[in-house]
C-alpha positions as CSV (number, residue, x, y, z in Angstrom):
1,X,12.7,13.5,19.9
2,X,13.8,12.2,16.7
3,X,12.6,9.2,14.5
4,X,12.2,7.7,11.1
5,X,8.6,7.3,11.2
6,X,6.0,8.8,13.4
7,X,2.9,6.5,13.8
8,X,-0.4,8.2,14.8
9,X,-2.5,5.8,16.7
10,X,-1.8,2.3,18.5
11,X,-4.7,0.3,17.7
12,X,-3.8,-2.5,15.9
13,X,-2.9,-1.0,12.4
14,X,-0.7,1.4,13.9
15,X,1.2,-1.5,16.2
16,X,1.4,-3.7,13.3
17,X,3.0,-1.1,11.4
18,X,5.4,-0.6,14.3
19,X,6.4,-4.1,14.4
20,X,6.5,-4.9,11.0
21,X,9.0,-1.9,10.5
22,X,11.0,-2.9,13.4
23,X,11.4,-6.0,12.0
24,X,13.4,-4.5,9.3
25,X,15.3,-1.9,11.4
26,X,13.1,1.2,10.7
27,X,12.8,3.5,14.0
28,X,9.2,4.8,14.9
29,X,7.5,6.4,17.6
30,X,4.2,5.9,18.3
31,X,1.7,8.2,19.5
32,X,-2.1,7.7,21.1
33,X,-4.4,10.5,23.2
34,X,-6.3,7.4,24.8
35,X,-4.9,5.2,27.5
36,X,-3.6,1.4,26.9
37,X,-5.9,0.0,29.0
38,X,-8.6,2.3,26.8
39,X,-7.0,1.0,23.5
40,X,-7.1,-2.7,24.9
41,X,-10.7,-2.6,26.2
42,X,-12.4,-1.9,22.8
43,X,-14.7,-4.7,21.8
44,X,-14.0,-5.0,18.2
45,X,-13.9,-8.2,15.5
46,X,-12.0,-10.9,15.2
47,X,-12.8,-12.7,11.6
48,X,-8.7,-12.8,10.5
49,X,-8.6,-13.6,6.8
50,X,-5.4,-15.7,5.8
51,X,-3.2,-13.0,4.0
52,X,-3.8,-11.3,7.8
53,X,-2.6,-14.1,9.3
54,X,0.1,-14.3,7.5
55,X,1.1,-10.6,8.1
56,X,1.3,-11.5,12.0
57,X,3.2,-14.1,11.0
58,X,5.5,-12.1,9.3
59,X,5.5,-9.9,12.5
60,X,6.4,-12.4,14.4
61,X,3.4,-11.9,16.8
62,X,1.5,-15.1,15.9
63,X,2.2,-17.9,18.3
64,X,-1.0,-17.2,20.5
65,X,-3.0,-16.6,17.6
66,X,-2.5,-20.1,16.3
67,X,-2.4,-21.6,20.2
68,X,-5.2,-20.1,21.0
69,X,-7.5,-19.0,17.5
70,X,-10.1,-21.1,15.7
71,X,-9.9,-21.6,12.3
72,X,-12.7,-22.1,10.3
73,X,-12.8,-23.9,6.6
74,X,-16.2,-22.2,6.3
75,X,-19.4,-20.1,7.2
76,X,-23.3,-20.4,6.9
77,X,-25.9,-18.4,5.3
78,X,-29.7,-18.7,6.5
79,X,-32.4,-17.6,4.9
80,X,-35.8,-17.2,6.2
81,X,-34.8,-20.5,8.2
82,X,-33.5,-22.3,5.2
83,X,-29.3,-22.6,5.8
84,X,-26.3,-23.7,3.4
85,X,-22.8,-24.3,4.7
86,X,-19.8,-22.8,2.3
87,X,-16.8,-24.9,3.0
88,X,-14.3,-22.4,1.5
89,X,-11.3,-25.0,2.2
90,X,-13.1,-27.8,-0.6
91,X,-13.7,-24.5,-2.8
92,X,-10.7,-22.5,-2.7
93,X,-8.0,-24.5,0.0
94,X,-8.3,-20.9,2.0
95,X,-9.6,-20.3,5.5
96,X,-10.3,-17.9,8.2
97,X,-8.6,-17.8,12.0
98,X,-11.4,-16.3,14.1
99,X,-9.0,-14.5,17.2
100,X,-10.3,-11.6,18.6
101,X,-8.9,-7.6,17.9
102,X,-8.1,-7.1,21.1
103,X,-5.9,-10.1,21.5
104,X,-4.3,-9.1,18.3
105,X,-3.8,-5.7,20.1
106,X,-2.6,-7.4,23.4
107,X,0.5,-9.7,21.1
108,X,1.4,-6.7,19.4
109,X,1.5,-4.5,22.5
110,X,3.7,-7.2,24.1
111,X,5.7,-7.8,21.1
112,X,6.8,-3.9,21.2
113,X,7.6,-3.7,24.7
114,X,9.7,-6.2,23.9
115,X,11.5,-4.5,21.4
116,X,12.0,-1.5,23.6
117,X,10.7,0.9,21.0
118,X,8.8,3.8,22.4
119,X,5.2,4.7,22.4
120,X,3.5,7.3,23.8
121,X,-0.1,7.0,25.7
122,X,-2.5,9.4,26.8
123,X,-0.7,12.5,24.7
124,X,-3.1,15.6,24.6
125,X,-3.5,17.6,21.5
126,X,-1.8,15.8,18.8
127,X,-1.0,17.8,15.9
128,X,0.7,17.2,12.6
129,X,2.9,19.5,10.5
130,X,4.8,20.3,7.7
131,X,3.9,16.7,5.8
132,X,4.3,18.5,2.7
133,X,8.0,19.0,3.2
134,X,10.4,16.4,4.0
135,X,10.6,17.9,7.9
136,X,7.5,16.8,8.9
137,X,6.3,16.9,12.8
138,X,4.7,15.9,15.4
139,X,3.4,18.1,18.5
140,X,1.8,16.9,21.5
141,X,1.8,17.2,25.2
142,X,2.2,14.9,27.7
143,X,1.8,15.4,31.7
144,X,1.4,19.2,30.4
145,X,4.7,19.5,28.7
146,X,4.6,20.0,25.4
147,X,6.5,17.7,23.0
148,X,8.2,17.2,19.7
149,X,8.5,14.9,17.3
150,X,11.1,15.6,14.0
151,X,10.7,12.8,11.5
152,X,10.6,11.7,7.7
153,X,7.6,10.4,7.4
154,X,4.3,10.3,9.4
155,X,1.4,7.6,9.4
156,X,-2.0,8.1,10.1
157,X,-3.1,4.8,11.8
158,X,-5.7,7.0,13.8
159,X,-9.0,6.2,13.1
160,X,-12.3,7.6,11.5
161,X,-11.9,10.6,14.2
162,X,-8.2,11.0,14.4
163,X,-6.3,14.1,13.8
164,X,-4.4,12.9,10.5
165,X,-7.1,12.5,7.8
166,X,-8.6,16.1,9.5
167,X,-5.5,17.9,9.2
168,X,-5.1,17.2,5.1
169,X,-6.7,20.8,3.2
170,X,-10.8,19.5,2.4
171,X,-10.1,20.6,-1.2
172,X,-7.3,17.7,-1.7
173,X,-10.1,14.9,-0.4
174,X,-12.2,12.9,-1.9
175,X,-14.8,11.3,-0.5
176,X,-17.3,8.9,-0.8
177,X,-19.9,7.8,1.5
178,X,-23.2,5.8,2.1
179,X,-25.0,5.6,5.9
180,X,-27.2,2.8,6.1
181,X,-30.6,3.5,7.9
182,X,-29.8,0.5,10.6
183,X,-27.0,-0.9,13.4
184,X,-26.2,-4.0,14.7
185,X,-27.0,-4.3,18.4
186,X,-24.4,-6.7,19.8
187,X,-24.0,-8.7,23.0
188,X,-20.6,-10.6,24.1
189,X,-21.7,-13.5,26.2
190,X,-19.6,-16.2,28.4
191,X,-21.4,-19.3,27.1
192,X,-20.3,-22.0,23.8
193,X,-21.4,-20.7,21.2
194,X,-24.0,-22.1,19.2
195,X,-22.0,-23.4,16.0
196,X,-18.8,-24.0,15.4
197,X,-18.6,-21.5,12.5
198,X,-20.5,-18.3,12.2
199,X,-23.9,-18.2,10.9
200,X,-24.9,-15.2,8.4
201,X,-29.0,-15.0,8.8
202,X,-31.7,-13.0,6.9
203,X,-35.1,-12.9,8.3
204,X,-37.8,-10.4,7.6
205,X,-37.3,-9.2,11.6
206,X,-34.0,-8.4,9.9
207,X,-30.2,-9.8,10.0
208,X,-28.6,-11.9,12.7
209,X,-25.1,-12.7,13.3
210,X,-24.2,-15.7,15.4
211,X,-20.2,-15.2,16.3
212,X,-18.0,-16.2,18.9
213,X,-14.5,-15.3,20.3
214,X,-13.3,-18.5,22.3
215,X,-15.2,-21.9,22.6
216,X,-16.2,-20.3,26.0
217,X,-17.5,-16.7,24.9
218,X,-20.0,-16.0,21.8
219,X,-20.8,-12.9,20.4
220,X,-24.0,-12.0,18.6
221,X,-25.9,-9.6,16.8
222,X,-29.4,-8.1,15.6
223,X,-29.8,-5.5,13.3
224,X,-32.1,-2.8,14.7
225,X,-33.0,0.8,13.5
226,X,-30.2,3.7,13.6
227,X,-30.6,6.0,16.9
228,X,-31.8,2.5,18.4
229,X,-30.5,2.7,22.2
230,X,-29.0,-0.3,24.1
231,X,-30.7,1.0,27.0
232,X,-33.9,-0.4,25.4
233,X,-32.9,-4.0,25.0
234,X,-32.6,-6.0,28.1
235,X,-30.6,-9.7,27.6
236,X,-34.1,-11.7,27.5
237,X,-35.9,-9.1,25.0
238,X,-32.3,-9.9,22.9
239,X,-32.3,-13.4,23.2
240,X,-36.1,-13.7,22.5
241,X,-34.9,-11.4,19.0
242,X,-32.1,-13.5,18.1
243,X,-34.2,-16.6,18.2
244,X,-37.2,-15.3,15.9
245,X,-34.4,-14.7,13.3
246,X,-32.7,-18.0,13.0
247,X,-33.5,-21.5,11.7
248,X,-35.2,-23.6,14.6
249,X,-32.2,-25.6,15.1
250,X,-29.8,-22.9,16.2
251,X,-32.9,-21.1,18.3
252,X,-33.1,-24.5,19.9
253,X,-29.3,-24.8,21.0
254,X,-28.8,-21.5,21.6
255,X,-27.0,-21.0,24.9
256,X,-27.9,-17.9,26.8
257,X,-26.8,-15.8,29.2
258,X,-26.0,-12.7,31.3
259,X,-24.3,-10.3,29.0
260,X,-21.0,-8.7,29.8
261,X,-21.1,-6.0,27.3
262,X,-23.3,-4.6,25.1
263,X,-23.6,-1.8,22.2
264,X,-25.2,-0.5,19.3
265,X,-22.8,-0.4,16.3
266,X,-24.0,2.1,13.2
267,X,-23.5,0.8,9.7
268,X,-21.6,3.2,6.6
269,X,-19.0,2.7,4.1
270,X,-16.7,5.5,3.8
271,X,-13.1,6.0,1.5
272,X,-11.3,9.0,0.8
273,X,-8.6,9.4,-2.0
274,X,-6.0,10.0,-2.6
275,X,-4.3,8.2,0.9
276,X,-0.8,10.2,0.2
277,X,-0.3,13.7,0.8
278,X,3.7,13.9,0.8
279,X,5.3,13.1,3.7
280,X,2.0,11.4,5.5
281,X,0.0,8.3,4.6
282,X,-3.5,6.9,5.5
283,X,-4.3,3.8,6.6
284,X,-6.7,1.8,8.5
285,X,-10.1,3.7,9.3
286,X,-8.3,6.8,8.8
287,X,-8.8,6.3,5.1
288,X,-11.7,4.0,5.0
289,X,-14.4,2.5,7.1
290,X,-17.0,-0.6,5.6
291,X,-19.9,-2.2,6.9
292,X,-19.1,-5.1,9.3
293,X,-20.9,-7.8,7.4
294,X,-18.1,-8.9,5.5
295,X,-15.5,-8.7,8.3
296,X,-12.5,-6.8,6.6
297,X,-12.2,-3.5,8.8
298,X,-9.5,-5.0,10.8
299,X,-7.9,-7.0,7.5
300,X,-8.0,-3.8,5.5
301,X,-5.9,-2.0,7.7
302,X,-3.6,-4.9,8.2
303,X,-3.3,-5.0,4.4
304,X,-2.8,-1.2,4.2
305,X,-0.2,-0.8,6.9
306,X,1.5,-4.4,5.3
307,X,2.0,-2.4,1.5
308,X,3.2,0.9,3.9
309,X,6.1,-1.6,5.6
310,X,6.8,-3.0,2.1
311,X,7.1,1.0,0.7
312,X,9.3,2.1,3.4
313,X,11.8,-0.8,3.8
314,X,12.2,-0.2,0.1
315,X,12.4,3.2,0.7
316,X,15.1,3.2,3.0
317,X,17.0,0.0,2.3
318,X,16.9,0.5,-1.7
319,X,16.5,4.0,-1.9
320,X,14.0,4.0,-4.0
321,X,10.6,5.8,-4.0
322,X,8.4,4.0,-6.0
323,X,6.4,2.1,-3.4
324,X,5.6,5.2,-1.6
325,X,4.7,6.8,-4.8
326,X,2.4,3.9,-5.3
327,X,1.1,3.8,-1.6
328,X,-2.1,5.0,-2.6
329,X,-2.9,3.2,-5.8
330,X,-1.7,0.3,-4.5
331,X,-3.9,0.0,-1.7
332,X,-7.3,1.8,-2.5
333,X,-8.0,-0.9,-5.4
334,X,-7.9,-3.8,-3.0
335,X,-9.6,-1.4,-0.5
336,X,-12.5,-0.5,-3.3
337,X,-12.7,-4.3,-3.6
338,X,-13.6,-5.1,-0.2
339,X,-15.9,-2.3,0.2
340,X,-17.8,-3.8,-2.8
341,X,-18.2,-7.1,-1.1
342,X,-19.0,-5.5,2.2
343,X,-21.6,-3.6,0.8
344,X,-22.5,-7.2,-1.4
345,X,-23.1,-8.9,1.7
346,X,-25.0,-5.8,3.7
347,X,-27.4,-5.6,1.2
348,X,-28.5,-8.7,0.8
349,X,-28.7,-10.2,4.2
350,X,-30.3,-7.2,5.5
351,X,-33.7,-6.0,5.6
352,X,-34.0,-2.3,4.3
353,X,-37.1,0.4,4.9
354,X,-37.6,1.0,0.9
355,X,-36.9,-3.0,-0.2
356,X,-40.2,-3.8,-1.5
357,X,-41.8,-7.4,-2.5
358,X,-39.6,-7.3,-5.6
359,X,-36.3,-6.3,-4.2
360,X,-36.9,-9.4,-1.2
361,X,-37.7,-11.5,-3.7
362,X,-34.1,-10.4,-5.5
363,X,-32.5,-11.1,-2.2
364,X,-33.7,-14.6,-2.1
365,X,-32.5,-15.2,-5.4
366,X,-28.9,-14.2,-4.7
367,X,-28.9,-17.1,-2.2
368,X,-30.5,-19.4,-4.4
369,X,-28.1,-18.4,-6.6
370,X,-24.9,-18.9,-4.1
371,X,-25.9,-22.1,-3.0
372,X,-26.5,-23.2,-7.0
373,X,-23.7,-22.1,-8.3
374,X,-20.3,-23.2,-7.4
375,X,-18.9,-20.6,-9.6
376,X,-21.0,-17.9,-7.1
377,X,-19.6,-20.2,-4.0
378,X,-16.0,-19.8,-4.8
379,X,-16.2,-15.7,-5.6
380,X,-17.8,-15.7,-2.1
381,X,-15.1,-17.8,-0.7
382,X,-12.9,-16.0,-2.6
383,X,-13.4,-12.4,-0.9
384,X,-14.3,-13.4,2.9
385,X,-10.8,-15.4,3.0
386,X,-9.6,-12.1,1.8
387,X,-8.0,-11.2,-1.5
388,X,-4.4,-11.1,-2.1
389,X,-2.6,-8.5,-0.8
């Protein structure tokens, strides 16, 4: 087989990268060792800033997501029971569509059979070679024949575990890492959810996350201590958790429920430069991973694989290799950017084991500070609607 551009992985950065390349006439194959239905039943987020948005847009793929999604001008912060409401559409004129990853996975699946442009499921032993040449390949087996691949370029849309990042030499990596010492245990639940926006609480117990996917299915969150197993927390031991960590209002219309999945999610921020090695390019949680708190995993791949379309259609219909040269630049400073806000927003809603009397009392007066300032408002509103791209 022959291509312009291999993709490695069809979760959603790798399909959007599809699609937005197709859209401009740019072959690619895509290729995925798990199953579709595998790659369409992970529960992931579905905070979409507006620059995302707009990239589905601009892939065409965004006529459920605006029948269907729930846009929010705002969120709300809670703190030890007191809450604040930051309307980011009186601050900035920016919102937030909240539409679930796997429906964004679902449109772009659909939007790609459409096209007729191939991808390959359920491929055993991926491998990736010659990237530092401008032959690169792509080896793989399928039913237990092995395959080939010949293409120009190859992107790693493959995720934290995928073969692409793994197959770069260790001694042209960077990396930089933190592990925080807690998850969030979350619970997906077919009942309204409790507020129209989400709610972002501290509490001494530790953070809470009141979400939702549809007006018809919430989703919600407790932090709990890492190697914590979901095997431990039945729904009414949750419920009873949830409650003790958000303002009596919410506790009080909280709708509750059987859950219909449930998992224990660990917390890190991870980024590895340089995202470039020739021929192949990283993007998506391939090349960096952030704490969910801030919900920009899913928007900083879309942003990534956005800047990799805009590099290769100008690679190939201006023949010219500055965006590609600048892949990497390009996109870790916008990526360094959200990890900072990620890692803003983890560390001060969440409770910590070393965070003394001192360090809760500085956590208190970053929210007195938000809700103060409108200068401190609008940076907030600023980098959850998502930064340009």
């Amino acid at each position: 087989m022959r291509t312009k551009v291999a993709v490695i992985g069809a979760g959603p950065a790798g399909l959007l990268l599809g699609q937005l390349l197709h859209k401009t006439g740019i072959e690619t194959i895509i290729v995925e060792r798990r199953s579709r239905d595998y790659v369409l039943g992970r529960i992931r987020a579905g905070v979409l800033e507006q620059g995302t948005v707009e990239l589905l847009e601009k892939a065409g793929v965004s006529d459920r997501m605006h029948a269907e999604g729930l846009v929010h001008d705002g969120v709300e912060f809670c703190f030890d029971g007191d809450k604040h409401r930051f309307n980011f559409r009186e601050l900035i004129g920016r919102t937030v569509t909240v539409y679930g990853q796997t429906e964004v996975t679902r449109d772009l699946m659909h939007a790609r059979d459409a096209s007729g442009a191939v991808s390959i499921y359920e491929a055993d032993d991926v491998t990736i070679h010659d990237f530092d040449t401008d032959k690169p390949k792509v080896r793989f087996a399928k039913d237990g024949v092995s395959q080939e691949i010949a293409c120009e370029f190859i992107a790693g849309c493959d995720g934290f575990h995928g073969v692409c990042r793994a197959s770069v030499p260790a001694g042209a990596l960077t990396t930089y890492e933190r592990v925080y010492p807690f998850g969030w245990l979350g619970v997906l639940v077919d009942r309204p959810p409790v507020a129209d926006e989400l709610i972002y609480a501290h509490h001494a117990r530790g953070f809470a996350l009141c979400s939702m996917r549809s007006p018809t299915r919430s989703r919600y969150y407790v932090q709990v201590p890492s190697g914590e197993k979901v095997e431990d927390w039945s729904d009414d031991r949750f419920w009873d958790e949830l409650r003790r960590r958000v303002d009596e209002e919410t506790a009080e219309r909280l709708v509750t429920g059987p859950s219909i999945e449930r998992s224990v999610a660990p917390l890190r921020s991870f980024v590895v430069e340089p995202l470039r090695f020739g021929r192949l390019f990283l993007a998506g949680d391939a090349a960096h991973i952030v704490p969910p708190t801030g919900a920009k995993g899913l928007n900083l791949a879309a942003s990534d694989v956005g800047a990799l379309a805009e590099a290769l259609t100008e690679f190939y219909q201006g023949r010219s290799s500055a965006g590609i040269d600048g892949y990497s630049a390009r996109v870790l400073a916008r990526v360094w950017k959200a990890e900072r806000f990620s890692w803003w927003m983890t560390s001060i809603l969440h409770t910590f084991p070393e965070t003394d009397a001192f360090g809760r009392r500085m956590q208190r007066t970053e929210f007195d500070y938000l809700v103060s300032s409108e200068a401190a408002s609008k940076s907030l509103a600023e980098n959850y609607t998502g930064l340009p791209l």
